[in-house]
C-alpha positions as CSV (number, residue, x, y, z in Angstrom):
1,X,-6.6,47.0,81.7
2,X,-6.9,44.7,84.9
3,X,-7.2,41.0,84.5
4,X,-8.0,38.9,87.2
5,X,-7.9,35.3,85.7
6,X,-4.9,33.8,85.7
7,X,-3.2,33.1,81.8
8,X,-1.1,29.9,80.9
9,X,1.3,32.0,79.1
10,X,3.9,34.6,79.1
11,X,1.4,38.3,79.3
12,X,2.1,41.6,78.3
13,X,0.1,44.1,79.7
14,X,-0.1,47.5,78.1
15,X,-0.5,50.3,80.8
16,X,-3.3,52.2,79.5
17,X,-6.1,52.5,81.6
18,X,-7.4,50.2,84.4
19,X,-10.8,49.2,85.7
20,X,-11.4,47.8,89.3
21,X,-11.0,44.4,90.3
22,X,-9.2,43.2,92.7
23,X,-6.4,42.9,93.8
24,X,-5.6,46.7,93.7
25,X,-5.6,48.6,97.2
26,X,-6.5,45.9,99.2
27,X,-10.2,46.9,100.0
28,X,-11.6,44.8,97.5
29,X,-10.5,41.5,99.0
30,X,-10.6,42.7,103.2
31,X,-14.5,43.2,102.5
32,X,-14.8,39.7,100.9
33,X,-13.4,38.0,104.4
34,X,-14.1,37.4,108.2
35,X,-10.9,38.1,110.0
36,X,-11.4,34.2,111.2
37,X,-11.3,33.1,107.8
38,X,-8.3,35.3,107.5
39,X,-6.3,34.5,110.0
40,X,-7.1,30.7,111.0
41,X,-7.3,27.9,108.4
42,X,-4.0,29.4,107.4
43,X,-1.4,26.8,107.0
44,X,1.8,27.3,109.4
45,X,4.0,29.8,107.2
46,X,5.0,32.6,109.7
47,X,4.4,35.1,107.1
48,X,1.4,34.5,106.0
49,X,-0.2,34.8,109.6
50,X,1.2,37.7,109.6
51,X,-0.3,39.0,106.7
52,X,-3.5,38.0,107.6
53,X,-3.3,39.7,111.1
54,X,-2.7,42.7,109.1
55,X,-5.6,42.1,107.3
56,X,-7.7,41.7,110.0
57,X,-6.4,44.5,112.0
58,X,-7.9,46.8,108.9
59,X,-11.4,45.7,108.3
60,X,-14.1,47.7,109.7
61,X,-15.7,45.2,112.2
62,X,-18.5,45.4,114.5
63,X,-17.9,45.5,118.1
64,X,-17.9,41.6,118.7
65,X,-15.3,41.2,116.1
66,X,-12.8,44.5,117.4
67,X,-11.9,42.2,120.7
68,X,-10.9,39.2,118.0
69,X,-8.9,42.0,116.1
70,X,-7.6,43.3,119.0
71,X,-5.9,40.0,119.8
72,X,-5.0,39.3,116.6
73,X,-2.8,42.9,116.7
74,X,-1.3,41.5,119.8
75,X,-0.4,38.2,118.4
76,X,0.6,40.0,115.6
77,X,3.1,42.5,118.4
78,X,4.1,39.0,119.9
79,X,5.3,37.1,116.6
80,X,8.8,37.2,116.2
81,X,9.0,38.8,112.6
82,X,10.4,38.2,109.5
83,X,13.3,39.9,108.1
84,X,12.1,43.1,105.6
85,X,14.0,41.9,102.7
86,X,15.4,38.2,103.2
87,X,19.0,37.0,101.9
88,X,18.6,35.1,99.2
89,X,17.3,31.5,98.8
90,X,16.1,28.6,96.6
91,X,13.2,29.2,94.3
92,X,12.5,25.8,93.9
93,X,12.6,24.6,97.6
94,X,9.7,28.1,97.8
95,X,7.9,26.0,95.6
96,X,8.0,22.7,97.8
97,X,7.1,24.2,101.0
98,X,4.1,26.8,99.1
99,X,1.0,25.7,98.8
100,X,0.8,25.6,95.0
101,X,0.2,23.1,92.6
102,X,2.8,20.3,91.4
103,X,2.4,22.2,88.0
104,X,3.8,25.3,89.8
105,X,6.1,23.7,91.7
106,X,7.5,21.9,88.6
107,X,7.7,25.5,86.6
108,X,9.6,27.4,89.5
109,X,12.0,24.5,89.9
110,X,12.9,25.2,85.7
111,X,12.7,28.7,86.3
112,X,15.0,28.8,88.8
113,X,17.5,26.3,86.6
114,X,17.1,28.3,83.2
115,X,16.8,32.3,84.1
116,X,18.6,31.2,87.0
117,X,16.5,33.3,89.5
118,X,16.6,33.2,93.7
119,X,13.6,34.4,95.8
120,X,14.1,37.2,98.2
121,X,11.1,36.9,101.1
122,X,9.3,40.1,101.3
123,X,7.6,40.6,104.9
124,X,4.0,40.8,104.8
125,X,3.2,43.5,106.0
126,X,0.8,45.3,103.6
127,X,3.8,47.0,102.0
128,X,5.5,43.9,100.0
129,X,4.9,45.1,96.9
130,X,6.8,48.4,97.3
131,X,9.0,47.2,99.5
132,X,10.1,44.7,96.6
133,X,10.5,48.0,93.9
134,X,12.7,49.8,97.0
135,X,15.1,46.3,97.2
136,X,14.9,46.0,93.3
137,X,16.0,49.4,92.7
138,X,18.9,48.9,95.5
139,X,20.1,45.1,95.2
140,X,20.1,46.5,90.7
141,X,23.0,48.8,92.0
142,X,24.7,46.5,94.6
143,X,23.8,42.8,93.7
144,X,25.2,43.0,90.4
145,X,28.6,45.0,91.1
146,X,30.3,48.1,90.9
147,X,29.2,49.1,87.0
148,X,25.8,48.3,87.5
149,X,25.2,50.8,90.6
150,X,27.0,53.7,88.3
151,X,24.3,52.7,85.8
152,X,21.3,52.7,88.4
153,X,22.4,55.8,90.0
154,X,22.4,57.5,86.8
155,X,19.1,56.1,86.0
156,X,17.4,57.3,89.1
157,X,18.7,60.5,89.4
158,X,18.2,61.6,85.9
159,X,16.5,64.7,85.6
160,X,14.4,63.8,82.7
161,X,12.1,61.1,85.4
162,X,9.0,63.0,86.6
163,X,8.8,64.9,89.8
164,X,7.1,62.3,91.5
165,X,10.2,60.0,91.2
166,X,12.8,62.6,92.5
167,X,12.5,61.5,96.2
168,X,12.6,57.8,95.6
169,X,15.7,57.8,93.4
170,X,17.2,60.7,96.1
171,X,16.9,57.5,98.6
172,X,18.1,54.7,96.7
173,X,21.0,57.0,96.1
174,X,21.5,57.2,99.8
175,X,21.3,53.6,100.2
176,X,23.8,53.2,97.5
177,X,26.2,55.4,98.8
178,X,25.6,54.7,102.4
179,X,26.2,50.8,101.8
180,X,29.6,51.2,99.4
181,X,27.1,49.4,97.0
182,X,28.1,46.0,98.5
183,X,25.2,43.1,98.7
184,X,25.2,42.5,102.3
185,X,25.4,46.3,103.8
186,X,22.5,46.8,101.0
187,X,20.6,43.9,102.8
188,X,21.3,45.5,106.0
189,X,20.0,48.8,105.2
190,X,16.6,47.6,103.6
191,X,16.1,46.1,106.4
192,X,16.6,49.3,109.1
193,X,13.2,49.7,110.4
194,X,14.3,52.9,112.6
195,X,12.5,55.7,112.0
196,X,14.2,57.7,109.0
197,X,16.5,55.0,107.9
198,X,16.5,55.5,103.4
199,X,16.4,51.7,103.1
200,X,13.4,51.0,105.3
201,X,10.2,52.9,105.5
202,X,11.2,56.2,104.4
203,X,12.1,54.4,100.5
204,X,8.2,52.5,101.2
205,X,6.3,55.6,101.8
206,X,8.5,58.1,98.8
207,X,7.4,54.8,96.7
208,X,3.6,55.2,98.1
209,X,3.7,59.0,97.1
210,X,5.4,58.3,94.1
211,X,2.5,55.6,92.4
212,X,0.0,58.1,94.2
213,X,1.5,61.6,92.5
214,X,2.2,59.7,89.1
215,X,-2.3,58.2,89.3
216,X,-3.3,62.0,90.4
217,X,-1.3,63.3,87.5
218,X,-3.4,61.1,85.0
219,X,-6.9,60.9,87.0
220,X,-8.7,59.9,83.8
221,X,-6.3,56.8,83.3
222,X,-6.8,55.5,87.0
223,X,-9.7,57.2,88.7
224,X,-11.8,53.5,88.4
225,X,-9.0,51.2,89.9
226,X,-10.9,52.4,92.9
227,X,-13.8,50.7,94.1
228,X,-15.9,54.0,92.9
229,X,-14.7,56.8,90.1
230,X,-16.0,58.9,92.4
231,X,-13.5,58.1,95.4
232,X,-10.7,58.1,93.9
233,X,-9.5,60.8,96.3
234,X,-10.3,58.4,98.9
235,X,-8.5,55.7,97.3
236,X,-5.4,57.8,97.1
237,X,-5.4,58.7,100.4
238,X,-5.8,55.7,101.8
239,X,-2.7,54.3,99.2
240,X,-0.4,56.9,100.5
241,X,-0.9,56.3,104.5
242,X,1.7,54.2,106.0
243,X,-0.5,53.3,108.8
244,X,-3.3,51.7,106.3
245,X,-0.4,49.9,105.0
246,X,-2.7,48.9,102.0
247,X,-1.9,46.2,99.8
248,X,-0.8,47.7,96.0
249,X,-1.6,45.7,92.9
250,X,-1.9,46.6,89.2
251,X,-2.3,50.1,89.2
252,X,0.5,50.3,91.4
253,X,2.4,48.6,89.3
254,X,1.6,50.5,86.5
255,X,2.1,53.7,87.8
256,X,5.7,53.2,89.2
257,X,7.1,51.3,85.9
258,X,6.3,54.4,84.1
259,X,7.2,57.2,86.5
260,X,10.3,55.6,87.8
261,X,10.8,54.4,83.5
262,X,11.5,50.5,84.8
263,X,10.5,47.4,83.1
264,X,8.6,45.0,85.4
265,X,8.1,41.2,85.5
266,X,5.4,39.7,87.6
267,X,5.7,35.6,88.3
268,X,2.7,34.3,89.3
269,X,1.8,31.4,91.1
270,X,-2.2,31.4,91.0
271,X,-2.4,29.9,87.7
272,X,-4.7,26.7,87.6
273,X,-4.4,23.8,86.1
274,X,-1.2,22.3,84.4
275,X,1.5,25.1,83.4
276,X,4.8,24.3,81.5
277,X,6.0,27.9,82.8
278,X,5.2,30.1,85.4
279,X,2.5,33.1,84.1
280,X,4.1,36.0,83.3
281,X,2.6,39.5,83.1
282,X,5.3,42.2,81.8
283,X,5.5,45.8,82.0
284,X,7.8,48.7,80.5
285,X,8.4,46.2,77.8
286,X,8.8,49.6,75.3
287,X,11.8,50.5,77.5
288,X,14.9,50.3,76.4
289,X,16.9,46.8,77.1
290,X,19.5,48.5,79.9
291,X,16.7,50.0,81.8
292,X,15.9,48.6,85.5
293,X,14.6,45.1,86.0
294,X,11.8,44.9,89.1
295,X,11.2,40.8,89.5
296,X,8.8,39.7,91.2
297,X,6.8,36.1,92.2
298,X,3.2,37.4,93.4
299,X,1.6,34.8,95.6
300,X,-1.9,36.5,96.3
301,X,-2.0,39.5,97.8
302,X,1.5,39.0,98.6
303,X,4.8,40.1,96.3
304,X,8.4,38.3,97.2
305,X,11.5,39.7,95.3
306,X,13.2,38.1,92.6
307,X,17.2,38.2,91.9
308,X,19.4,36.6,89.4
309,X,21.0,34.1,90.9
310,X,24.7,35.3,90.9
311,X,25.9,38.4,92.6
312,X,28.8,41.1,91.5
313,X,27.4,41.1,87.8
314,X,28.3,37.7,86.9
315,X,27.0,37.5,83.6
316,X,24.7,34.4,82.7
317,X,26.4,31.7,80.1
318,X,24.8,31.6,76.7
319,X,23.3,28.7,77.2
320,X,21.4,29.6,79.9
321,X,20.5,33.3,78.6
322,X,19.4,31.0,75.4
323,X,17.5,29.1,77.4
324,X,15.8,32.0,79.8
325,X,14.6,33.4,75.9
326,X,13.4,30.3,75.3
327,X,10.7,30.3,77.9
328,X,8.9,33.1,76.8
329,X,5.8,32.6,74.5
330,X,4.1,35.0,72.2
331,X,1.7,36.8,74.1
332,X,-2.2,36.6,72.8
333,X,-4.5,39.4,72.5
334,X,-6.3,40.1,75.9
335,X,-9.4,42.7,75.1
């Protein structure tokens, strides 16, 4: 199921079988704006210009709008981008400079200070949210030290993951073993855009295929995230090209919790009105307790990686894993 309304509570989602809404490919929400609205009104956040120059750049427009786009995809040439995967930095001072709501603000701040979580800036560039399961999968065998990339090599080369997951685990392999599983030459390689690099595109587009393979292999479960039941073909398609670079969402993240068997944990920041914690929305949670951990602060359209805060698997003192458990409510029933 797909919910759009944001939830004042911790959510578990159970990946069964999703309707559209939006956000999902992308389409949804590039048909519901002018690239002016897109791109100015915007407030000065590098990134997010970007974004919306990519945005822009993909709606169908009509001939007095293509000579707007076509200057947005220069300015968009021109910027001087953002890394791939940033180093690192305060989840709290996100929350200051965002525009979200002192409520927010207030429950990234705790967040940060009880699961003791760091945001990683994803560049917006219509592939965020694989781009944060590539560095999640990676940074899970190098961030945390030497026992924990045995552990996520193992997981993502087992034999028993489906087919579809075979290339993506054969990459973040490579980036493990390329990178002597140390934080910063893992940082390094995620962000290698040349052509080929495993870190870079190559581990975005086997993710692409992967989420597309794993939804064609269960057409009845996904066939209406599309806009139509009856496009789904189209809807694959378009997920899988690089070029498009559509934006993935829920049945995205569906797909590659269960065909790459990781759990999943999606902050977000839309929620309105007062919030004593950021809203949560959880997948994999039947997984076993040592499986991957994909975090995740959506903002959006737009997905920024979360890390525990300590590197070389530093483990977290029980009063702040105490606390961390503390912050999660009872989910409600969602029909």
């Amino acid at each position: 199921m797909l919910v759009t309304q944001p939830v004042n509570v911790a959510t578990s989602y159970e990946p069964m079988v999703c309707t559209a809404a939006t956000p999902t490919g992308g389409s949804s929400a590039q048909a519901a704006a002018s690239p002016s609205s897109l791109f100015f009104g915007l407030d000065d956040d590098e990134d997010e210009a970007l974004q919306a120059v990519l945005l822009a750049s993909l709606m169908a427009s009509a001939p007095e709008e293509q000579v707007r786009n076509a200057e947005q995809e220069k300015a968009f040439e021109a910027a001087v981008k953002p890394p791939l995967v940033a180093m690192p930095s305060s989840l709290a001072a996100f929350g200051e400079e965002a525009s979200v709501g002192e409520a927010i603000q207030r429950a990234l701040a705790s967040l940060e200070q009880t699961a003791h979580l760091k945001l990683s800036k994803i560049r917006g560039d219509g592939h965020c949210l694989f781009r944060v399961f590539g560095a999640a999968l990676v940074l899970g065998g190098s961030w945390y030290g030497t026992q924990a990339a045995d552990a996520l090599l193992a997981h993502v080369t087992n034999q028993s993951l489906p087919p579809h997951a075979s290339e993506v685990g054969s990459l973040v392999a490579a980036v493990l073993e390329s990178s002597k599983a140390t934080p910063s030459a893992a940082f390094e390689a995620l962000n290698d855009e040349a052509d080929g690099a495993p870190g870079g595109q190559a581990l975005v587009a086997a993710l692409r295929r992967c989420a597309v393979a794993y939804m064609q292999s269960a057409i009845e479960r996904f066939r209406h995230c599309a806009d139509s039941p009856d496009d789904f073909g189209g809807y694959c398609e378009g997920m899988s090209d690089m070029g498009l670079a559509r934006y993935g969402g829920h049945p995205e993240l569906v797909a590659l919790s269960e065909a790459l068997q990781v759990r999943v944990d999606i902050y977000d920041t839309s929620a309105l009105g007062p919030v004593a914690h950021v809203p949560t929305y959880r997948f994999g949670e039947h997984l076993p307790a040592t499986a991957p951990v994909v975090r995740a602060l959506r903002r959006g359209l737009h997905y920024n990686l979360l890390l525990c805060a300590t590197a070389e698997g530093d483990a977290l003192p029980p009063a702040a894993a105490a606390a961390k458990a503390s912050t999660v409510d009872e989910p409600p029933q969602i029909s």
